[in-house]
N, C-alpha and C positions, 0 to 999 in steps of 0.2 A: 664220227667218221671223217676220214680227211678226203679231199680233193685232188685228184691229179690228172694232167697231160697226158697221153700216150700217143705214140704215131705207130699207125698199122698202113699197112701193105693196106692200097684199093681192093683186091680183093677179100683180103679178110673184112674188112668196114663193109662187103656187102654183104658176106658170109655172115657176118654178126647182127646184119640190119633185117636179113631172110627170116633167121633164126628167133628174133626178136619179135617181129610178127606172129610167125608160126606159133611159139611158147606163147604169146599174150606178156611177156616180158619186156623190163626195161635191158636196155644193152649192160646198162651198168651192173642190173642185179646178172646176167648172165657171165659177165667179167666178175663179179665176185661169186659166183659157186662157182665158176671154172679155179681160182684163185684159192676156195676152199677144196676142192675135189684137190686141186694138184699138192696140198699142204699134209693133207690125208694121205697121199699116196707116196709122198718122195720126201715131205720136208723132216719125217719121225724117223729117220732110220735105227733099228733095233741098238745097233751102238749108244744112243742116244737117249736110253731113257733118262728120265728124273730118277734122283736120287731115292724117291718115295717108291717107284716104280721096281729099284733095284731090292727097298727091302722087302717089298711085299712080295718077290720073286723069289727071296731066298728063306722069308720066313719058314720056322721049323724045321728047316736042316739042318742043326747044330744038335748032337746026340749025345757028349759028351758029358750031361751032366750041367749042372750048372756053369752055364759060359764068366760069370763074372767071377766066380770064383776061377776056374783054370785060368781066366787071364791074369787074377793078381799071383798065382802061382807060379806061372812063367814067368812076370816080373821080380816075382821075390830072389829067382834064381839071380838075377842080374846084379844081384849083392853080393852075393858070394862068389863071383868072380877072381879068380888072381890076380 
C-alpha cells in the first residue's frame, strides 16, 4: 500500500472526522472504499472491457460452421486475385 498527501476543504476533514467516529473506522480506510465504490462505479465504463471480457461476450455466436475453416477459405480467395 502506498502513502499519500491530500488537502481537503476544513469542512470535508470534519465531515470525514464525524463519519470516522460514527463507522468505528479509520479516515483512511473510509477514503479508500470511497476510492473503491467510485472505481466500481465510473472507472469500468462498458467501452472498456478486457479483451477476456469481450470474448466471453461473444462466445457461441458464430453459426457458420467451422470458423477456422471459413477463415482459411476467404484467405485462399485472396490468391486468386487478378
Amino acid at each position: 500500500m502506498n502513502r499519500m498527501i491530500i488537502t481537503l476543504e476544513d469542512a470535508d476533514k470534519l465531515w470525514l472526522a464525524r463519519e470516522s467516529k460514527a463507522e468505528k473506522k479509520s479516515i483512511a480506510q473510509i477514503i479508500r472504499d470511497a476510492i473503491k465504490d467510485y472505481k466500481e462505479r465510473v472507472a469500468k465504463k462498458p467501452e472498456e472491457e478486457t479483451f477476456e471480457e469481450l470474448l466471453e461476450a461473444t462466445r457461441g455466436t458464430w453459426t457458420q460452421g467451422d470458423p477456422l475453416t471459413y477463415q482459411q477459405n476467404i484467405r485462399a480467395e485472396w490468391d486468386h486475385r487478378p
